[in-house]
C-alpha positions, 0 to 999 in steps of 0.5 A: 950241273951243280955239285952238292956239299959232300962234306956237308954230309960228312960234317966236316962243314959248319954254318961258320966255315961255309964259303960265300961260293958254297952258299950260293950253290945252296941258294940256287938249289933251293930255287931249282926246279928239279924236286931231287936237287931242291930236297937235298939242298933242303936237307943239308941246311938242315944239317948245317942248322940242327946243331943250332935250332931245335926245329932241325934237330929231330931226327925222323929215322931216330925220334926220341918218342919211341920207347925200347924200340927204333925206327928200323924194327916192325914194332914200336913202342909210344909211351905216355905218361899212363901207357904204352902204345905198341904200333905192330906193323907185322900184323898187316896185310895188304889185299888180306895176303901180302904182309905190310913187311914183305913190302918195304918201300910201303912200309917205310913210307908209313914209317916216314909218314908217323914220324914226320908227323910230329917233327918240330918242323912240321908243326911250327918249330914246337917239340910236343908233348906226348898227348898232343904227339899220340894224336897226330900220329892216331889221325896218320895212323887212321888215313893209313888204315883207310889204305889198307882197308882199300887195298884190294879196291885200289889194286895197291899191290899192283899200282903201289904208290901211284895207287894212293893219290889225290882222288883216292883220299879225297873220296875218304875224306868227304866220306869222312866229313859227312858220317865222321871216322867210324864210318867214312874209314872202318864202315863199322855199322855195316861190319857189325851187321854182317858180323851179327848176321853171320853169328846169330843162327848160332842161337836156338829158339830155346836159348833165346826164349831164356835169354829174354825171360831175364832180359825182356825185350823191349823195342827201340823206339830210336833211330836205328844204325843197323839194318836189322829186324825185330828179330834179328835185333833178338837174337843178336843181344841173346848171342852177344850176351852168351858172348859176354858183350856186356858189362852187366853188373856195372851198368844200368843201361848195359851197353856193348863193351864198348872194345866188343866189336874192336876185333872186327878190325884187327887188320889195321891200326888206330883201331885200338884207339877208335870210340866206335859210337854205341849201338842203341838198339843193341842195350839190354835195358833203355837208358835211364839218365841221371838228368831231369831233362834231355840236353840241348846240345852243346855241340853241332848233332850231325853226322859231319865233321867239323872244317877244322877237323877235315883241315887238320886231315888235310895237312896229315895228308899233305905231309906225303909228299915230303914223305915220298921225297924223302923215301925216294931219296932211298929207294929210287924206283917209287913211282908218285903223284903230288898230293893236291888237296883244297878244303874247298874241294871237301867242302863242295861235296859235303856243303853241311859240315860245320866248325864243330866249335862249341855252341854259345850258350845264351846270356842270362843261362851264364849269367844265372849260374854265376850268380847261383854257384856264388850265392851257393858257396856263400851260404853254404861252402862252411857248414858242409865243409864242416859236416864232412871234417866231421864224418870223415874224421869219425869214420877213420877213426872206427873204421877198424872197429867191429861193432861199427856198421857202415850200413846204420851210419849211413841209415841216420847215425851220420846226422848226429855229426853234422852242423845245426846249418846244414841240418837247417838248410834240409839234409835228413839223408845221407844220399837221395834215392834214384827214384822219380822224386829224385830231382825235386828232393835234390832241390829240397837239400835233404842229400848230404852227399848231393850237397857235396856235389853242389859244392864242387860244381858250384866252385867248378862254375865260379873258377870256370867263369872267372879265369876262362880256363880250360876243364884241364887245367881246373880238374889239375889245381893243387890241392894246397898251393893254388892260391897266392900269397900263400897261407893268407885269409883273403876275408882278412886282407881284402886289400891284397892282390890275390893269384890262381896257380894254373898250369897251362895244358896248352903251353909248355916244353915238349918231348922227353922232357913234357913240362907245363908251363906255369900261369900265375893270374890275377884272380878277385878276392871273393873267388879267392875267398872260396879257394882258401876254404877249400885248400884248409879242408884240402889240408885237414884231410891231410893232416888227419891222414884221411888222404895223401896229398899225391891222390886229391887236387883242389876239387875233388870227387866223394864216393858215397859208397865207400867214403873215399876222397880223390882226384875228380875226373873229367866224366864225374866234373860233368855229373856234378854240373849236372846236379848243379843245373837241375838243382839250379834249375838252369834254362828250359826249351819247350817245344810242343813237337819235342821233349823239354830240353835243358841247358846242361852247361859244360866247361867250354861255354863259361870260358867266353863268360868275361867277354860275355859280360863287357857285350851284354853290360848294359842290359844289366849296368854291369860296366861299372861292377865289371870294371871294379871287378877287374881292376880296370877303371877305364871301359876302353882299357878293360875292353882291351883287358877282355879282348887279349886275355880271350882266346880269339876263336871264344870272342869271336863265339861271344860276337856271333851269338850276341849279333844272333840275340840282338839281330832284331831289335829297334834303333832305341833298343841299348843293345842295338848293333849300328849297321846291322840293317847290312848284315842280311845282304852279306849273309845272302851273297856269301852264302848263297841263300835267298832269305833268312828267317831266323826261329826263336830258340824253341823252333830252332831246337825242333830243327836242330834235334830233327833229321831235315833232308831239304835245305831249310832257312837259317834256324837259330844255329845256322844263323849263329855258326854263320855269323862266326864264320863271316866273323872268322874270315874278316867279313864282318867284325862287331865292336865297340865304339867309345865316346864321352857323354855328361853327367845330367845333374854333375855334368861330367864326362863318362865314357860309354859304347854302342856296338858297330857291325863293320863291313870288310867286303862290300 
């Protein structure tokens, strides 16, 4: 039998006094079979390595993100850069009467399992950063919580460890894949309705009558979650709002608190951080949405979780059976199976869940809003800058006056400091009234503070397009520092390279010490001309003391109420571009089955804008223009450009939804894919269907917003997701093919493409 290392253990050796005899031993016991010899060979290399590699320095019984608390004590702390999460394992219990506590090999498997979760180890060497590391361990605790919750159905008590195995989360996760994680592990509709049910005979006929004379009841007309009548829907708004369940005075909508119903689940975990999904039936008023139209989607509107999501579960769960080789180790008498889970086993039991990535929006609704935040910020960016200086300097300055009234300035007395251009373009108003007239005087321009968020979105959409970068990482620039060369007007020196200042949300040191890192990227001079107008606002602010450098970014949000400047935030970015796509005016569905549906563009979508324009060139002879744009003077070189500075899963996006568009164009067509005629047999055989009928975007949206319970053919979006799933696992691949042609009247030689569907797998 072979000896282990004892002084190892004891640190009396190092990787450079190791013996050639001491690391064949350690060779040998990693290939043994035996699971005990083969982890404690593991983890003295381990030792031997920690002084050296990060990867193996983490310590999973003392790790570095728990704050004023240690791995032995029953509450931990987390914190983040806004809070502190406390994790209370006392509060537990299992079956509802033995504590989490009084079961301590339970425990320190659940422990173990947090912990090991966000070791360097586990996720391919990298120390994370506190946001990413809070989300692993949210995605542990919520698998946790589905053992608690199942505790007394998998007799956990009496079965212990050998009660949590393969089956037992397979069954949570396919419940999991196909209603998401309110519902797969908490049930939470179901425990509302029983919650209501128990509660609502506390209301009197009287009490609900002068609930709804100022609440009247009006029926909701959607699809219901809850298995509720007319009346019992009554009496549960009448006892929610005796309950104080609803933030009255802040919503026009009125909503449960979204926190109400958290205490239903106070025997678990992750609840805390749960977005349980709103209960529309239960809103004292119909929504009344600050869009024109509804949405078209931008992600897949079902009920299933994505692939990657499930894939991402799968791997937590995998994590157990180090977990259970490293609790064994000190416990002895655990008893386990192997966990053995495959995405496929999911996958076969829930056939519709999707990848969850967000859809590509079409071509010419990107296109279109490029060119419409540009033309925006060019005839408009300088006036209403100017405009605001103006305001916004006159207000600090009487601010303290009594004599001044916020209430006339903004009635009309706000006109007399605005530019002749802006009073030109049609602002008379200070805001536009919510009323149904709203969209089409938005158009009109007579909003001052409307033309403010257009200004923004605009500039929000022409960075989003160009540098494809991430809401995050725009929302973040800075305020004054964003552009380099610093403190030089691109419209006077047009010849310079000009850089965006981005730190990279994605990219960075981890840990305690949670650095981004810093991008400097190449950005063209036109954008950089709007960049520097924004930053000399930015510091005119400053330097009038209307704002303090700490509380703005580059692009910041307006309270119209108040006149306050500050940091935008993600909820009020999207407001704006959805301003700016109705006053834009961006692509409609129509569909005489259903409501108008906009496109309503998020951020996401324009990052596969640069990728968009090299695929889609010649229906618009854009090669030429994109590449001047780009520096680039050879097409194969700014292919190259595009294809390594786009985040792999967006080209791939960009493929898909091209081979959609074009998928049934003749020969002759210029945007023609050569091969594609195989496309249709690989679809088939790959997916196992046996015909495809691919809708226009209008019956497709009537498929995509409609509950279908039969398989139907593949509609515009099952087309595309499955083209990028052919794309993805290196089925299919469509690129460019280039050549030289002559010049009919210079006869000389340029260089052109045509795209080609490659076929990996006959």
């Amino acid at each position: 039998m072979l000896i282990f290392n004892k002084d190892i253990d004891n640190d009396e050796k190092t990787i450079y006094n190791l013996t050639i005899s001491e690391l064949d031993i350690l060779k040998k016991l990693l290939k043994s079979e035996d699971t005990t010899q083969n982890f404690a060979a593991q983890r003295q290399i381990e030792k031997l390595l920690s002084k050296h590699i990060d990867e193996f320095n983490y310590n999973i019984y003392c790790p570095h993100w728990l704050y004023e608390s240690n791995f032995e004590d029953n509450i931990w702390f987390i914190k983040n850069k806004k809070y502190i999460n406390k994790i209370n394992f006392e509060d537990i219990l299992i079956e509802d009467k033995v504590k989490l506590t009084e079961i301590p090999e339970l425990l320190n498997i659940f422990k173990t399992w947090i912990s090991i979760s966000v070791s360097p180890k586990m996720n391919s060497g990298k120390i994370l950063k506190p946001n990413t590391a809070i989300q692993l361990i949210n995605r542990i605790l919520t698998l946790i919580d589905a053992i608690i919750l199942n505790s007394s159905s998998i007799s956990l008590l009496n079965r212990k460890t050998l009660a949590i195995d393969s089956n037992f989360f397979k069954d949570i996760l396919i419940n999991i894949s196909k209603h998401g994680v309110a519902i797969g592990v908490y049930n939470y509709f179901n425990k509302v309705e029983i919650y209501l049910l128990q509660n609502i005979s506390s209301i009197s006929e009287e009490e609900l009558k002068k609930f709804e004379a100022k609440y009247p009841y009006k029926k909701f007309n959607g699809e219901r979650t809850l298995n509720l009548n007319d009346y019992q829907i009554r009496k549960s708004k009448a006892y929610l709002y005796k309950k104080r369940a609803y933030k009255v005075e802040q919503s026009n909508k009125i909503n449960v608190n979204s926190g109400y119903f958290k205490k239903l689940f106070l025997n678990s975990f992750a609840y805390k951080n749960m977005r349980f999904p709103i209960i529309e039936e239960l809103a004292l008023h119909p929504l009344k949405s600050r869009k024109e139209y509804d949405f078209v989607p931008v992600r897949n509107q079902n009920n299933f979780m994505s692939t990657r999501n499930i894939e991402n579960y799968i791997s937590s769960l995998m994590l157990l059976n180090t977990v259970f080789l490293k609790v064994e180790h000190n416990f002895k008498n655990i008893t386990y199976q192997k966990i053995q889970i495959r995405i496929k086993d999911i996958i076969s039991e829930a056939d519709e869940i999707q990848l969850g990535r967000y859809t590509t929006l079409p071509s010419e609704v990107v296109f279109k809003a490029f060119k419409d935040a540009f033309h925006y910020l060019q005839e408009n960016l300088n006036h209403i800058l100017v405009s605001f200086l103006k305001i916004l300097s006159y207000y600090k300055g009487v601010l303290n006056n009594k004599s001044f009234s916020l209430k006339d300035f903004k009635s009309g007395d706000f006109i007399n400091l605005i530019s002749n251009k802006s009073k030109k373009i049609g602002i008379k108003y200070w805001n536009i009234l919510k009323d149904e007239n709203f969209h089409n005087n938005l158009r009109k321009n007579i909003g001052l503070c409307q033309a403010y968020y257009l200004i923004c979105s605009s500039l929000s959409i022409v960075i989003g397009t160009i540098m494809a970068r991430r809401q995050s990482e725009i929302i973040l620039l800075d305020p004054i520092h964003s552009l380099f060369p610093p403190n030089t007007n691109p419209d006077q020196h047009k010849n310079i390279q000009f850089y965006l200042n981005i730190k990279n949300r994605k990219t960075g040191i981890g840990g305690k010490y949670n650095i981004n890192e810093n991008l400097t990227l190449p950005i063209p001079c036109s954008i950089a001309v709007f960049i520097y107008k924004i930053q000399n606002f930015n510091k005119a602010l400053i330097n009038a003391n209307i704002v303090k450098l700490e509380d703005i970014k580059l692009i910041n949000s307006f309270n119209k109420h108040n006149l306050k400047i500050g940091a935008i935030n993600q909820t009020t970015y999207n407001h704006y571009l959805d301003y700016f796509c109705d006053y834009t005016q961006t692509k409609i569905i129509n569909n005489r089955k259903i409501n108008m549906k906009r496109f309503y563009i998020r951020q996401h979508q324009l990052r596969r804008f640069f990728a968009m324009l090299f695929f889609w060139s010649k229906s618009f002879d854009g090669l030429d223009c994109l590449s001047r744009f780009l520096g680039h003077t050879n097409i194969e070189q700014l292919y190259n450009y595009i294809s390594e500075n786009t985040h792999g899963e967006v080209l791939l996006g960009v493929k898909a939804r091209y081979i959609y568009e074009n998928y049934n164009l003749s020969p002759n067509h210029e945007l023609y894919i050569d091969n594609i005629e195989k496309l249709e047999p690989i679809i088939k055989k790959y997916f196992h269907i046996t015909s495809i009928d691919i809708l226009s975007e209008s019956d497709a949206l009537e498929s995509y917003s409609e509950k279908i319970d039969t398989n139907y053919l593949v509609n515009a979006k099952s087309f595309e997701e499955k083209c990028f799933i052919l794309l993805q696992n290196h089925v299919i691949d469509l690129k460019p093919m280039f050549f030289s042609v002559s010049h009919k009247e210079t006869e000389l030689k340029l260089r052109n493409f045509k795209l080609i569907l490659e076929i990996n797998q006959e």
